[in-house]
N, C-alpha and C positions, 0 to 999 in steps of 0.2 A: 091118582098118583102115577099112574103106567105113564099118562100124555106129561107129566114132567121127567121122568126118567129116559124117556126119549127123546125130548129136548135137552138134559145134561147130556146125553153119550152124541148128539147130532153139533152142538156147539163148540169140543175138541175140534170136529175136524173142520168146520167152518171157520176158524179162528187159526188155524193149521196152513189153508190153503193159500193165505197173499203174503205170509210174512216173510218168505225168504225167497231169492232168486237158484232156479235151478244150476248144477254145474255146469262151467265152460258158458255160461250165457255175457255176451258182450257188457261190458263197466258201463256205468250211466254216463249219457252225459257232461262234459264241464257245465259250471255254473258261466251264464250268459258275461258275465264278468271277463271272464279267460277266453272266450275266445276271441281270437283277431277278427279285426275288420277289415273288409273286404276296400279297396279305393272304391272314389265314387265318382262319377263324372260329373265336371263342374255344373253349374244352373245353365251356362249358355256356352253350348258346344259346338255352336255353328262355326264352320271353318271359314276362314279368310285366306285368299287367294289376292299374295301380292302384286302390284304391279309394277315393280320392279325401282318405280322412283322412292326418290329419299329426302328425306330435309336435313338441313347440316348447319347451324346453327343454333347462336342466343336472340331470343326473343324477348320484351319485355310487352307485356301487358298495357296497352295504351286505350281502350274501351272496352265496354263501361266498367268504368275503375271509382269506386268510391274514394274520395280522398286519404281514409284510411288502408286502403287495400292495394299492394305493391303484389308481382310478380314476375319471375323467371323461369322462362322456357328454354330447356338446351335440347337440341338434338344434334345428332351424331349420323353420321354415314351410315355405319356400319347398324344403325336399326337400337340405337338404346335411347333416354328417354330421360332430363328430372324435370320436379316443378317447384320452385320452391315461393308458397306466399307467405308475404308478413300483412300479420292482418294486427287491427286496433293499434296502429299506431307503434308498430313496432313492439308492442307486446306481446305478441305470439305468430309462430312461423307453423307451418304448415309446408311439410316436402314429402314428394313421392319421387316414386323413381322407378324405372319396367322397361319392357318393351317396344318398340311400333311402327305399325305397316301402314303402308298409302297402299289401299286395295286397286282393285280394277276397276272401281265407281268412280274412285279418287275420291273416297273417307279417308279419313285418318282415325286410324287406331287403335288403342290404349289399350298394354296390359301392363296396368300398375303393381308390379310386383312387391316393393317396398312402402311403407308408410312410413316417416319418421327413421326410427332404428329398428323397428320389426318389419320382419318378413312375413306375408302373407302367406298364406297355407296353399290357396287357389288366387290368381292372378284373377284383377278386378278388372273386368272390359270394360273402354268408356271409348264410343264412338259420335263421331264428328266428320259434318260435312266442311270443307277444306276447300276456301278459297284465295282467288289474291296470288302474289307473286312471290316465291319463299325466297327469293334472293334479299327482297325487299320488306315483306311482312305479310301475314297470314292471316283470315281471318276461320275462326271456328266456330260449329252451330253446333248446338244438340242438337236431340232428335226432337225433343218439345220447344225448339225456337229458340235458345238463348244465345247468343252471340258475344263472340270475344275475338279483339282485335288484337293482334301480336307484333307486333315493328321487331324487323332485324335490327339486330346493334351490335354481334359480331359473329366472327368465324369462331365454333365449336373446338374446344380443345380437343388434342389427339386424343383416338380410343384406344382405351387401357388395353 
C-alpha cells in the first residue's frame, strides 16, 4: 500500500507541472490562418534589359491560321501590348493585354498582364524570337519552334 500512496501524492504534482503558463511569459502564437503573407517572387525573375526599339502597330495574324482562327496584334510606342483571337468560327474571343520589350537579343517580350476582364496577380512571360520588317509584318517563334506570321495593316491608336 506505501508504493501506491506515493504514487497518489507524486501525481498532484506531475499533473500540476504543464497545465498553465508562468507570469509575464510571451501570448502563443496566432493560428497560421492570421498571419500575413510575405510577397513571393514570380516563377521567372530573370531581368530583361531593353533595347530600346519598339513596335507600333496593328498586326493581323496571316500564318499558320486555321480557317477558323482570326487574330489582332496592336502595339504601341510607348511599350504596351493586346491580342485579341476569335477562335471556332467566331464563337469564342480570346484577349490579353500587358506589357513588352525588344531586348538586346531582339526577343520580343510578353508580359501578359490582363486575360479577358481579370487581371493577373503575376504578369505571364511569353517570349519570342522576332523577325521580319515591323514596318511591314513580323514574324514570331517560341522557344520550342512555333511560328506566327503578323502583316502590318495599320498605324497604332494613340496611348491612353
Amino acid at each position: 500500500m506505501g508504493g501506491r500512496l506515493s504514487f497518489l501524492l507524486v501525481l498532484p504534482l506531475v499533473a500540476g507541472c504543464g497545465g498553465s503558463e508562468p507570469a509575464g511569459a510571451p501570448a502563443p502564437e496566432p493560428p497560421i490562418a492570421s498571419v500575413p503573407l510575405a510577397p513571393q517572387t514570380p516563377a521567372d525573375s530573370d531581368e530583361v534589359e531593353s533595347s530600346g526599339r519598339s513596335l507600333a502597330g496593328v498586326y493581323v495574324l496571316r500564318a499558320p491560321s486555321p480557317p477558323d482562327v482570326a487574330a489582332t496584334w496592336t502595339f504601341t510606342a510607348d511599350g504596351a501590348f493586346s491580342r485579341s483571337r476569335t477562335l471556332d468560327r467566331g464563337r469564342g474571343e480570346r484577349r490579353d493585354a500587358g506589357t513588352y520589350v525588344v531586348d538586346t537579343s531582339g526577343r520580343l517580350v510578353l508580359f501578359v498582364e490582363q486575360r479577358g476582364d481579370a487581371r493577373l496577380a503575376w504578369a505571364e512571360r511569353m517570349t519570342f524570337a522576332l523577325g521580319g520588317d515591323p514596318a511591314t509584318g513580323i514574324t514570331l517563334t517560341t522557344l520550342d519552334g512555333r511560328a506566327e506570321t503578323l502583316v502590318r495593316t495599320a498605324t497604332p491608336p494613340p496611348s491612353e
